[in-house]
N, C-alpha and C positions, 0 to 999 in steps of 0.2 A: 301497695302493701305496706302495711304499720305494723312497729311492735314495738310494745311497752315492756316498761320494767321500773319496779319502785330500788330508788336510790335512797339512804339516807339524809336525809335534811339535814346540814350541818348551820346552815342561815337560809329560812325559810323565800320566795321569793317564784316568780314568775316569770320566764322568759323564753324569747322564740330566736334562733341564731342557725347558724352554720356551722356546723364545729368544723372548730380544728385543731387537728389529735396530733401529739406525742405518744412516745411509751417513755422519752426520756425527760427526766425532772426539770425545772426551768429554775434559774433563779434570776428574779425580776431584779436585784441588783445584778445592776451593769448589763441586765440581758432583756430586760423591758423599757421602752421609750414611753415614759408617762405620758411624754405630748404630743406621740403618733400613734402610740400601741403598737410601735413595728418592736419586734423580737429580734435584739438588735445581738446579740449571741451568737457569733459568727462559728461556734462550733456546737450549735442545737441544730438540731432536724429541721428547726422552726423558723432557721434564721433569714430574714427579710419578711417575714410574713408578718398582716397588718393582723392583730390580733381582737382589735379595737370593736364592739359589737356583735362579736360572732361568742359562741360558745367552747369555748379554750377546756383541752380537755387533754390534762396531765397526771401521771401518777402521782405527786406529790412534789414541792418547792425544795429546793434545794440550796443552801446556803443562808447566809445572815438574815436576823431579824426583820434588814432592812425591807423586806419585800413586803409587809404591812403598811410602809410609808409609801411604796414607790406605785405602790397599789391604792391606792389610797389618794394620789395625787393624781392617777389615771381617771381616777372617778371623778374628783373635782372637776378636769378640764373636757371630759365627758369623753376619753382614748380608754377606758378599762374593757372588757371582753361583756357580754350580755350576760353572762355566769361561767359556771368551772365548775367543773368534775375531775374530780380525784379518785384516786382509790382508797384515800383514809380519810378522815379527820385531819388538815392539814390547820396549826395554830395560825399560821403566819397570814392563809386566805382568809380563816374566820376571823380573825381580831380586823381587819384590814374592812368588810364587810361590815361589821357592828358598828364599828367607827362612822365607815359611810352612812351608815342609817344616822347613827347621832347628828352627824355635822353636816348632812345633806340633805340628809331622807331618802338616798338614793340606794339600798342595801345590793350586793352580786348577788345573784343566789348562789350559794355553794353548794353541794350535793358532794356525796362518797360512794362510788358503784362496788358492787362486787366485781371481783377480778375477772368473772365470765362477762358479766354486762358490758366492765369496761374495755375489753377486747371487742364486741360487738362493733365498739363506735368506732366511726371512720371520717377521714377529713372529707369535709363535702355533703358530708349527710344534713338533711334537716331536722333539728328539734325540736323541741317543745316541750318546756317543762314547768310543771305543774308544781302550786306553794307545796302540796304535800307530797314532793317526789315522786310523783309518777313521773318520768321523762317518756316521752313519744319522738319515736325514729318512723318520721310518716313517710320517708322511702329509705328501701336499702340502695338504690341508686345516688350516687354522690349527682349532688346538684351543679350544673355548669357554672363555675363559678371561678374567672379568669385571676381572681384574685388569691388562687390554690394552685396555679403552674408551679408544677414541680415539689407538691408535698407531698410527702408520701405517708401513707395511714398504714 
């Protein structure tokens, strides 16, 4: 069983991942390892989890500028998430994204759910999302995926 839902396009983009949800804000200074993608934020929900690939799926960043950069160098050494949902317009992902298209050509997609959509999503789920924001949760069963011991959605 699937179900859709169109998210906002904040940086247009196509990607297929595993999410992995927060409800609490991350901030990538000091709490992102640009050159593992582990969630190195030893008081996030998130903390140890490899973030790198899958679909990272937070309300919103929280703290300094810096997380344009630290995002940004994730993409370079090929450790940033496959995209990210938020629940707004988040400056720090989209500048961070636009950048990578300039200097790589490698854009995140970003997307902004509604607050119902973004409770839906849960860690382990499979996505798929589409340049024009459809995202597809092609199960509501979380995928086995040893790489999520211990998250809680």
């Amino acid at each position: 069983m699937s179900y859709q839902f169109n998210a906002d396009v904040i940086v247009p983009g196509k990607a297929t991942g595993i999410a992995l949800k927060s409800t609490e804000p991350l901030s990538f200074w000091g709490g992102y390892d640009a050159a593992t993608g582990e969630i190195l934020d030893r008081g996030h929900p998130l903390s140890g989890q490899i973030a790198a690939g899958k679909v990272l799926v937070i309300p919103f960043t929280k703290g300094s500028s810096t997380t344009s950069a630290i995002l940004l160098e994730a993409v370079r050494v090929g450790k940033a998430p496959a995209a990210i949902v938020s629940r707004g317009r988040d400056a720090f992902l989209s500048l961070a994204s636009i950048v990578a298209d300039e200097m790589y050509q490698k854009p995140i997609p970003i997307l902004a759910a509604s607050m119902e959509d973004f409770d839906r999503l849960r860690s382990g789920q499979k996505l798929d999302i589409a340049v024009d924001g459809v995202v597809t949760i092609t199960t509501n069963e979380v995928v086995d995926d040893p790489t999520l011991d211990g998250v809680d959605s």
